[in-house]
C-alpha positions in Angstrom: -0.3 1.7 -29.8 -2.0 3.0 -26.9 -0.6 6.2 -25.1 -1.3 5.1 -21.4 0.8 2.6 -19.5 -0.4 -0.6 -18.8 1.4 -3.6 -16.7 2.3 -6.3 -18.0 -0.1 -9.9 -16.9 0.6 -13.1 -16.4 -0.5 -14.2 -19.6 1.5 -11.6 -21.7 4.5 -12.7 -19.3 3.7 -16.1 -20.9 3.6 -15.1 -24.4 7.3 -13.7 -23.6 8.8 -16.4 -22.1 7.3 -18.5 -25.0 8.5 -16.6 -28.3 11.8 -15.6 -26.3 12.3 -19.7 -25.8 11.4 -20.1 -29.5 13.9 -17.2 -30.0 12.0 -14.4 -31.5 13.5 -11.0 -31.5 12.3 -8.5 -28.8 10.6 -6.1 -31.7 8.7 -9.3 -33.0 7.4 -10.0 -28.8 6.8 -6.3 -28.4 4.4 -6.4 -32.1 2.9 -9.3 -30.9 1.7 -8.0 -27.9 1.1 -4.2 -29.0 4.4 -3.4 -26.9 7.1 -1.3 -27.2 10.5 -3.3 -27.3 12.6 -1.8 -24.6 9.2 -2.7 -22.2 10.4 -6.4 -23.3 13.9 -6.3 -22.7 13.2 -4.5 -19.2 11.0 -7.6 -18.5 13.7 -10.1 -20.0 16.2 -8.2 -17.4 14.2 -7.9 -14.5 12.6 -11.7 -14.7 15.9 -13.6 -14.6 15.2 -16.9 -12.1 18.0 -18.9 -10.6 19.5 -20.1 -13.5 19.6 -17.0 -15.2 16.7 -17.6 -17.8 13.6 -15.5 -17.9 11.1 -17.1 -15.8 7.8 -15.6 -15.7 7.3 -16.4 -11.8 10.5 -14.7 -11.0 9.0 -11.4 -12.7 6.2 -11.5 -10.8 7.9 -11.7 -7.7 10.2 -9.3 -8.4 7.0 -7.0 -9.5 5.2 -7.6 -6.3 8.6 -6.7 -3.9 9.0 -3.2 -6.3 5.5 -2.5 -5.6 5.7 -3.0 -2.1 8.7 -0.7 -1.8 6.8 2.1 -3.4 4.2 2.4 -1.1 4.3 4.4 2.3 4.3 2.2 5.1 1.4 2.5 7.6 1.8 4.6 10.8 -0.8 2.9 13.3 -0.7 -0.7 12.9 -3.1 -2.6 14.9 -1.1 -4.5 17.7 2.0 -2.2 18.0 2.5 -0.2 21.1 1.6 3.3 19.2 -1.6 1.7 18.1 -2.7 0.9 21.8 -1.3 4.4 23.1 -3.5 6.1 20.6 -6.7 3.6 20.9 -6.2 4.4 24.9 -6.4 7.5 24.9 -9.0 8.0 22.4 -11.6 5.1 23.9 -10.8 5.4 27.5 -9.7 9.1 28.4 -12.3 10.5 25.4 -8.9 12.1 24.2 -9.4 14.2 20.4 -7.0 13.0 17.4 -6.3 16.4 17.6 -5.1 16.1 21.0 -3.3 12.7 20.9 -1.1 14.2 17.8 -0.1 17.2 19.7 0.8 15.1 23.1 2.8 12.6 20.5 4.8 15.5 19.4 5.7 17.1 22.6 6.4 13.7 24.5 9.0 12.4 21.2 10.0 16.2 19.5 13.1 14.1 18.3 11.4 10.8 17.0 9.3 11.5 14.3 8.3 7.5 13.9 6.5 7.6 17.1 4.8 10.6 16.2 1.6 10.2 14.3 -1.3 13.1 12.7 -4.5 13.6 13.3 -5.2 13.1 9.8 -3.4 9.9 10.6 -5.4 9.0 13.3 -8.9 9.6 11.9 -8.1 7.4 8.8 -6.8 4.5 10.6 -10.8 4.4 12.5 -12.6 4.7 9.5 -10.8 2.2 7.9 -11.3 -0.4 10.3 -13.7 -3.2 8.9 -17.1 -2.6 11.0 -17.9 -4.4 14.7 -17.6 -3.0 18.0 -13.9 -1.8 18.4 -14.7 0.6 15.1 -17.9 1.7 17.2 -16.2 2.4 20.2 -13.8 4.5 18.2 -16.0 6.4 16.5 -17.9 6.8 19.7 -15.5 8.0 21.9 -14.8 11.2 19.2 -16.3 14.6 20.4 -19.2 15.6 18.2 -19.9 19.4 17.8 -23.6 19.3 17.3 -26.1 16.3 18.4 -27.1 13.9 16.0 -30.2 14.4 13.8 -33.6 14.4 15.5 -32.2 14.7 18.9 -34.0 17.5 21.2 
């Protein structure tokens, strides 16, 4: 069997709900598909649907929600009132991330989800999709030395 972790596919979800129907033994699944038993019981346990019966949709489901949970959630989401503070003063008052975080901190020293890094704030402009807001953003930050070719 292979050492590294791999999650389980809809199609191998099918095989299980298939051979558990047809009432193979959880060893017998696992050999089948080059897994290790307990991975199919912990799928058997975690996909129960409605009526209590393995249901490969229900597994999926409840594999998307657990993944979901894992991640961090996202600081500056475009829309929400932090976002606009932020873009503000970046685009209109040619404010530094550096700056915005530090003004964050000392306006809400006790609310540490309206305060935001400049870390923070430099990833959520890059990884806007490109047209004009992104180049206004990436405009309005302060450049140490001129661009290339420049005199």
């Amino acid at each position: 069997m292979d050492r590294r972790y791999k999650h389980l596919n809809g199609e191998e979800r099918g095989v299980i709900f298939a051979e558990h129907r047809r009432g193979a033994s959880l060893r017998a699944i696992g050999s089948l598909l080059g897994r290790h038993a307990s991975t199919i019981s912990r799928e058997l346990r975690r996909g129960r649907g409605c009526d209590g019966d393995y249901s490969p949709e229900a597994a999926r489901r409840g594999y998307d929600t657990r993944r979901l949970r894992s991640r961090r959630s996202r600081r500056l989401i475009e829309g929400s009132a932090l976002h606009t503070w932020v873009r503000g003063k970046l685009v209109h008052l040619h404010w530094s991330p550096e700056q915005i975080a530090g003004r964050l901190r000392t306006m809400h020293p006790d609310d540490p989800d309206q305060r935001v890094s400049h870390e923070t704030i430099y990833a959520a402009i890059y990884a806007q999709p490109r047209g004009g807001l992104k180049a206004a953003m990436i405009q309005a930050l302060r450049h140490k030395k001129p661009a290339r070719g420049r005199r």
